[in-house]
ROGUBA-309251 format. One record per residue: x, y, z negated of N, C-alpha, C, O, CB in turn. Coordinates in steps of 0.1 Angstrom, whole numbers, plus 5000, padded with zeros to 4 digits. Glycine has a CB too. Example, Ala and Ser with C-alpha at 12.3 -4.5 7.8 and 13.67 -1.06 7.14 Angstrom:
residues 2
  nc1  nc2  nc3 cac1 cac2 cac3  cc1  cc2  cc3  oc1  oc2  oc3 cbc1 cbc2 cbc3
 5132 4943 4922 5123 4955 4922 5132 4967 4922 5142 4967 4915 5113 4955 4910
 5128 4978 4929 5137 4989 4929 5129 5000 4921 5134 5011 4920 5141 4994 4943
END
This chain:
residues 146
  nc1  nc2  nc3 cac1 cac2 cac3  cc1  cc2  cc3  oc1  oc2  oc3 cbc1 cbc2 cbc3
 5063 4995 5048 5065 4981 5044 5053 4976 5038 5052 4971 5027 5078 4979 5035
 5044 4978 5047 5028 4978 5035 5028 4963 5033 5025 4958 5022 5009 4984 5043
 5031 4955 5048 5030 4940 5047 5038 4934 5033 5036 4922 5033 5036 4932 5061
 5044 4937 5024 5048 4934 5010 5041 4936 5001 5039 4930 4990 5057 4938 5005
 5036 4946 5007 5023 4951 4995 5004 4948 4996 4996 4954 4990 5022 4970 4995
 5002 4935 5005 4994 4934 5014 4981 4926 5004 4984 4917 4996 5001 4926 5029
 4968 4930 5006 4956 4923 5000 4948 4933 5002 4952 4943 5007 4956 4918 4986
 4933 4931 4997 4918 4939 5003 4910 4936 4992 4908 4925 4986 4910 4932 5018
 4905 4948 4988 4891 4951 4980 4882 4962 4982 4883 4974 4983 4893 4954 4968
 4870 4954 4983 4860 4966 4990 4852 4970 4976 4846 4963 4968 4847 4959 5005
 4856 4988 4978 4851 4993 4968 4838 4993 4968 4830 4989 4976 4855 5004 4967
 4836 5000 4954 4821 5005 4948 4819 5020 4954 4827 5029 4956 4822 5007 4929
 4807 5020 4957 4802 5034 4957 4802 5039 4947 4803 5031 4937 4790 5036 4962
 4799 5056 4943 4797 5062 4937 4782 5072 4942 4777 5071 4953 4809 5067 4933
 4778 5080 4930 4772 5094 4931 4773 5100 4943 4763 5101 4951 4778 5103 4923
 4783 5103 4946 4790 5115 4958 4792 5108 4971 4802 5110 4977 4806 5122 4954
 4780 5099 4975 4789 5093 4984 4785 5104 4997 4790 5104 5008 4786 5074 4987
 4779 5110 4995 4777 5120 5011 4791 5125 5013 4797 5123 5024 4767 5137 5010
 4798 5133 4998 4807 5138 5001 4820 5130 5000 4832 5134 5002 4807 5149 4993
 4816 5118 4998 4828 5105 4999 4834 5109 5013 4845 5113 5015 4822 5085 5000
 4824 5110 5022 4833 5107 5036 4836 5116 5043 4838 5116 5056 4828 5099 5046
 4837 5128 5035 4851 5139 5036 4857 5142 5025 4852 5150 5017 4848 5153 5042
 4870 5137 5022 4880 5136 5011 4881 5147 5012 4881 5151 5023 4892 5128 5012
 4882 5157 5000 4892 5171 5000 4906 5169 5007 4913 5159 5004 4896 5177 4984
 4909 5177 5014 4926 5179 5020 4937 5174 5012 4947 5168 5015 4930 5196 5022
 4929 5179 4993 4943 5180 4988 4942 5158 4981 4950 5150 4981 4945 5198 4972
 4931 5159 4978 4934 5141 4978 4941 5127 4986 4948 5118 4984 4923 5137 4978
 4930 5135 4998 4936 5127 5011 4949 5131 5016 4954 5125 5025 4927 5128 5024
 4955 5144 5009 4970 5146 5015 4982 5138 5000 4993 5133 5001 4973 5169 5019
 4975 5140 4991 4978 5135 4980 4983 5114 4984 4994 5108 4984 4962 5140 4970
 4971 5110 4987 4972 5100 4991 4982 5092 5002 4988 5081 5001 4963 5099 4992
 4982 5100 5011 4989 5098 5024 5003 5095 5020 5010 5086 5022 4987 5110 5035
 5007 5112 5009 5026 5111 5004 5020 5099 4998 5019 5091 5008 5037 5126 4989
 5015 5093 4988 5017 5083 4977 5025 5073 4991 5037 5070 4993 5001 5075 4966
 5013 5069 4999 5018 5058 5009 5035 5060 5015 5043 5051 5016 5008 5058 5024
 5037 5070 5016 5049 5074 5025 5058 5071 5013 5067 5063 5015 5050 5091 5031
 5056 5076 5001 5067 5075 4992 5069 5057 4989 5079 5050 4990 5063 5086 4978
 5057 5052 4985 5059 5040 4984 5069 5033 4995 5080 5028 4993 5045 5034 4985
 5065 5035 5005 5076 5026 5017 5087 5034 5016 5097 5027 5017 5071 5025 5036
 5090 5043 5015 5103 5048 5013 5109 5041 5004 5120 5036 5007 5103 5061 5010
 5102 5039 4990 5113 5035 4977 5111 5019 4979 5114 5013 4969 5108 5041 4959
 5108 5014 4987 5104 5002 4991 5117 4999 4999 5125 4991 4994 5089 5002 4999
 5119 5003 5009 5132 5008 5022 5145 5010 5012 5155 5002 5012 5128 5027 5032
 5143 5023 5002 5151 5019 4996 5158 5010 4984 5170 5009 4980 5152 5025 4996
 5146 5002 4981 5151 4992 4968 5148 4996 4957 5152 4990 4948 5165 4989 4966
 5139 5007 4954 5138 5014 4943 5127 5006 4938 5116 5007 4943 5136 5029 4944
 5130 4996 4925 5120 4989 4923 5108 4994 4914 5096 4992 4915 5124 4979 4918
 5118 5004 4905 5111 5011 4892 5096 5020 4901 5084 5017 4901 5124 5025 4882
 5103 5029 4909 5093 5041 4917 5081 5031 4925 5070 5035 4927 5104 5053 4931
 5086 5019 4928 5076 5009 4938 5064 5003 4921 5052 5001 4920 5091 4990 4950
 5073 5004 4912 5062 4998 4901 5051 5015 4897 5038 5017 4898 5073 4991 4884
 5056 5019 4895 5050 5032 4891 5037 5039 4906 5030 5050 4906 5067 5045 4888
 5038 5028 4917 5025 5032 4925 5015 5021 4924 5005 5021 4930 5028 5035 4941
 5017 5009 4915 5008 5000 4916 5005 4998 4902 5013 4999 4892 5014 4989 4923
 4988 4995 4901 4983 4991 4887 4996 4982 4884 5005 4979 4891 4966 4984 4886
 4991 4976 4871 4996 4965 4863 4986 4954 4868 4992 4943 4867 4995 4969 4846
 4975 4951 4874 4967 4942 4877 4964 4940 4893 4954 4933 4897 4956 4944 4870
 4978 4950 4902 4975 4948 4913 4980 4938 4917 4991 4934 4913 4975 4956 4919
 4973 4931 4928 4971 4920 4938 4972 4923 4951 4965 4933 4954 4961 4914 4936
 4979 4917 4962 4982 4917 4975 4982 4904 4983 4988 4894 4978 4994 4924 4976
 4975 4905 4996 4980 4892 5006 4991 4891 5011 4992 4902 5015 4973 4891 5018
 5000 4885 5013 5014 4889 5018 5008 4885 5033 4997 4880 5035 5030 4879 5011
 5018 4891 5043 5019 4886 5058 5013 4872 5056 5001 4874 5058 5035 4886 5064
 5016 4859 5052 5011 4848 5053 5004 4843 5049 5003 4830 5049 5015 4844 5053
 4993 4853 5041 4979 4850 5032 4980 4847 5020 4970 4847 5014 4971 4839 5034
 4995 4844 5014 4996 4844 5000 4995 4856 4993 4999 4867 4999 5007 4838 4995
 4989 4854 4978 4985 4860 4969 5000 4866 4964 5009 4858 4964 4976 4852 4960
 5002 4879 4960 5014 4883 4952 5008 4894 4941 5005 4906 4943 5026 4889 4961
 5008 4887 4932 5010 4901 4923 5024 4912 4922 5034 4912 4929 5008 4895 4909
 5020 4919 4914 5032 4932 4912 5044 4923 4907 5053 4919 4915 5029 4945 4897
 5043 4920 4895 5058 4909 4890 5066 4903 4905 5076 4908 4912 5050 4889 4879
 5058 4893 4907 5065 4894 4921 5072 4898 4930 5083 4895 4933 5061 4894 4925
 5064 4906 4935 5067 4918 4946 5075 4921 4943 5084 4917 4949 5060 4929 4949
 5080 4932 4928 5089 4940 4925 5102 4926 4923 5112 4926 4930 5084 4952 4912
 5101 4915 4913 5109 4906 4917 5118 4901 4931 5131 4900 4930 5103 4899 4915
 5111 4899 4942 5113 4898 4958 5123 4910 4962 5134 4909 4968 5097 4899 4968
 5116 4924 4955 5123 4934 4960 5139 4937 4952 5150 4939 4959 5113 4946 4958
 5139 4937 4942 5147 4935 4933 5163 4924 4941 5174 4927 4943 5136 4928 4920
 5155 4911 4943 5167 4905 4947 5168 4903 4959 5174 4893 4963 5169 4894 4942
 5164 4912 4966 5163 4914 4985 5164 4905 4989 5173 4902 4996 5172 4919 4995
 5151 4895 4984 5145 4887 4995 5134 4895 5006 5131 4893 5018 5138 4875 4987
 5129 4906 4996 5119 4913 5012 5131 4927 5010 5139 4928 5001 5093 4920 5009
 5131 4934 5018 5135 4947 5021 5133 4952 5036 5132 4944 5046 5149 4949 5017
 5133 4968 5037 5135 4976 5050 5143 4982 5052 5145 4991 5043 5127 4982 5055
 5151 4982 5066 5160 4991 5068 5154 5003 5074 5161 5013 5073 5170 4986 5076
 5141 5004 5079 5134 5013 5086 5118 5012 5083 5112 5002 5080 5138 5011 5100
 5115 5020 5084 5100 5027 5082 5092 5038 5091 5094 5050 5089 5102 5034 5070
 5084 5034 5100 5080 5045 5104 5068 5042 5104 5062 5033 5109 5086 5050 5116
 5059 5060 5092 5046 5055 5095 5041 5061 5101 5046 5071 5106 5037 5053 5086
 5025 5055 5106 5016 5062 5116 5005 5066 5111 5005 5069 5099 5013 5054 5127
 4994 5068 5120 4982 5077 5113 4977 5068 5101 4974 5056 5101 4967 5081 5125
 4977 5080 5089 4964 5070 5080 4949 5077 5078 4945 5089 5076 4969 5067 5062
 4940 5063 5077 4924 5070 5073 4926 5071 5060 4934 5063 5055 4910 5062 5075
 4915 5083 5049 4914 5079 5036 4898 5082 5036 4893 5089 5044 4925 5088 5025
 4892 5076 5027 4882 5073 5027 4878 5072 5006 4879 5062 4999 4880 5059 5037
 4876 5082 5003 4873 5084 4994 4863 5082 4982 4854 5090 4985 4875 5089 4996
 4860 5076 4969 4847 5072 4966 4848 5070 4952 4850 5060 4946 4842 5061 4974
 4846 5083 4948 4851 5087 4935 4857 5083 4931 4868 5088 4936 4847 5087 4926
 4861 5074 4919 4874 5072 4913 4884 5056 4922 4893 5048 4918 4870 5069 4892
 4878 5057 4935 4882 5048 4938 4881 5053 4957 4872 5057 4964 4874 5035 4929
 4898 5049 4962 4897 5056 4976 4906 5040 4984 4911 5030 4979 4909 5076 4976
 4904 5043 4999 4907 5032 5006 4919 5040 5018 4917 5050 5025 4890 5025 5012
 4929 5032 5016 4932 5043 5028 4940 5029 5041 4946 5018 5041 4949 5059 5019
 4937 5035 5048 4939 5028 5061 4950 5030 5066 4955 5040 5062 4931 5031 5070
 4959 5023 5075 4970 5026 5086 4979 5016 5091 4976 5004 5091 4980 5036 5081
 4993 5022 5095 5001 5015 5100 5014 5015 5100 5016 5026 5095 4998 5014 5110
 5024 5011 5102 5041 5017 5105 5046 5007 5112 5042 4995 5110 5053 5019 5090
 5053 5009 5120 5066 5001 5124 5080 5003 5116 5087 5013 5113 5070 5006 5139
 5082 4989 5114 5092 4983 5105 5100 4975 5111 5096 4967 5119 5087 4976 5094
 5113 4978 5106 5125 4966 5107 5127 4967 5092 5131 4975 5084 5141 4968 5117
 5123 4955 5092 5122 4944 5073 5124 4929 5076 5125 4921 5086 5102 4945 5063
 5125 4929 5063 5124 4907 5064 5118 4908 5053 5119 4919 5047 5140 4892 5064
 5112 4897 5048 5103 4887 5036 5112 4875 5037 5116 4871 5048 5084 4883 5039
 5113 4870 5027 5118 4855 5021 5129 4852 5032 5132 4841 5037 5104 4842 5022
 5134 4863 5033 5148 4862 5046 5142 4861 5063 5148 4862 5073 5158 4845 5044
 5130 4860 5061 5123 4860 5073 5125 4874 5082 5128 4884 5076 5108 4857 5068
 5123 4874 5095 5121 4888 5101 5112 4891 5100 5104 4883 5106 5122 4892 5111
 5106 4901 5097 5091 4906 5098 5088 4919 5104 5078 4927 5103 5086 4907 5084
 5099 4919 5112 5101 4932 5120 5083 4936 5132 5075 4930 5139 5118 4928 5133
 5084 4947 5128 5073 4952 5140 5062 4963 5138 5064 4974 5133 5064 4939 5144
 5048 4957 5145 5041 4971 5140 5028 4966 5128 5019 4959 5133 5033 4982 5155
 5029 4970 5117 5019 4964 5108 5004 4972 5109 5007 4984 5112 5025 4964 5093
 4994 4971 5107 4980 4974 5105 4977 4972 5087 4975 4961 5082 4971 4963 5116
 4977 4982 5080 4973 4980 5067 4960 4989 5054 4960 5001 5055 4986 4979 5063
 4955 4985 5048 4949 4988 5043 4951 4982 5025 4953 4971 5020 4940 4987 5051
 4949 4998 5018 4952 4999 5002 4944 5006 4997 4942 5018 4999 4964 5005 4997
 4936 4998 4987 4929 5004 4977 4934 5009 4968 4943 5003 4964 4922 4999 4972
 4932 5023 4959 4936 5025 4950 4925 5030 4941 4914 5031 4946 4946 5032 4952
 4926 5033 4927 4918 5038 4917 4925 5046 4909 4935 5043 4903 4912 5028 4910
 4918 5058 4907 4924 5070 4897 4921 5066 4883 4910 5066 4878 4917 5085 4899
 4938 5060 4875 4931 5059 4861 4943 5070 4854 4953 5073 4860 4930 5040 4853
 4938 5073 4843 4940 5085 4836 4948 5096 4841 4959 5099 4837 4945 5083 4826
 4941 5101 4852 4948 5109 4865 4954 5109 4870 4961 5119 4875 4951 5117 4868
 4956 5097 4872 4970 5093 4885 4966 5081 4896 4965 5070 4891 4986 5083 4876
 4964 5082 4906 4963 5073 4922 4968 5061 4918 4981 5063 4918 4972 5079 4936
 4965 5049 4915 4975 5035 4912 4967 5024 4924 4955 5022 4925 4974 5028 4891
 4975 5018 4931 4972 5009 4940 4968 4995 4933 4974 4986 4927 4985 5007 4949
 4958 4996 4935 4951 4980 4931 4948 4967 4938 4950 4957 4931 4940 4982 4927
 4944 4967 4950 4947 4957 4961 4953 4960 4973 4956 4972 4975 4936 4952 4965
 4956 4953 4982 4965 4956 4993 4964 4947 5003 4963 4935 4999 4978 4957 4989
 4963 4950 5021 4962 4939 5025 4970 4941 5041 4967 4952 5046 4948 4935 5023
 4977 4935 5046 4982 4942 5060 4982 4928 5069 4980 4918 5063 5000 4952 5059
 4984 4927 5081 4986 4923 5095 4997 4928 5104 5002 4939 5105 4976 4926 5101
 5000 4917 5110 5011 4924 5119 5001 4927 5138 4996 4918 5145 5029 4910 5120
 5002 4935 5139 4996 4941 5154 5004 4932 5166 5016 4934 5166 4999 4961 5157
 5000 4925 5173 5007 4919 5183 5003 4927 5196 5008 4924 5207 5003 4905 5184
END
C-alpha cells in the first residue's frame, strides 16, 4: 500500500559509496521485511506498527501529489478512509548509503484512499535513515503503473 505512504528524497552520499552499491544481504534483506511488514500492518489497520516504521518528520506524496505527513496518514488509516484488503509485493531494489538507504519497488493492491479506488499495480520508492539503530522511513513516493 506504498501509494499512502508516497513522497521522494534523494539521498546524501557517504564515505563508502563503492561499497554503497552492494548492500550486505543482511540490510537489504532487513529492509525489504521492513517494506513487507509495513503494508501488511497497513492491510491490516494496525496503526501503532505503521507509526513505529516512519520517522516523526516523515513526509509522503499521496497518489495525487499531495503532501501527507505521518499524523495524517496514520489518521486516514485509523478511520478507514485509506485501507487494503490485499497486498501483493513485487521485486524491490535497495540501494544503500550509509546511514541512509533507498529502496525501490512495487505491489499490486486492492485498496481505496479518501473512499476512492485505488486498486492496481503501484511503482514506489522509500527513503529511510538509520537513527539510533533502527531503519525509520523518512520520505516516500509512489505511482500507479498503467
Amino acid at each position: 500500500m506504498k501509494h499512502l505512504v508516497a513522497g521522494l528524497l534523494m539521498a546524501c552520499g557517504s564515505v563508502g559509496l563503492a561499497l554503497a552499491d552492494m548492500p550486505s544481504p543482511s540490510v537489504s534483506q532487513t529492509l525489504q521485511q521492513l517494506e513487507t511488514d509495513w503494508a501488511n500492518a497497513v492491510k491490516d489497520g494496525d496503526v501503532d506498527k505503521v507509526a513505529s516504521y516512519l520517522a516523526d518528520d516523515w513526509t509522503g506524496l499521496s497518489y495525487d501529489g499531495k503532501l501527507m505527513t505521518k499524523k495524517k496518514l496514520l489518521a486516514d488509516i485509523k478511520s478507514g478512509k485509506d485501507s487494503a484488503t490485499s497486498v501483493e509485493m513485487g521485486p524491490m531494489n535497495v540501494k544503500v548509503l550509509g546511514k541512509v538507504a533507498v529502496v525501490q519497488g512495487s505491489d499490486v493492491e486492492k485498496s481505496t484512499m479518501d473512499g476512492k479506488d485505488t486498486s492496481g499495480k503501484w511503482a514506489w520508492m522509500d527513503v529511510f535513515e538509520k537513527r539510533d539503530g533502527k531503519w525509520l522511513a523518512v520520505r516516500s513516493q509512489a505511482a500507479m503503473v498503467k
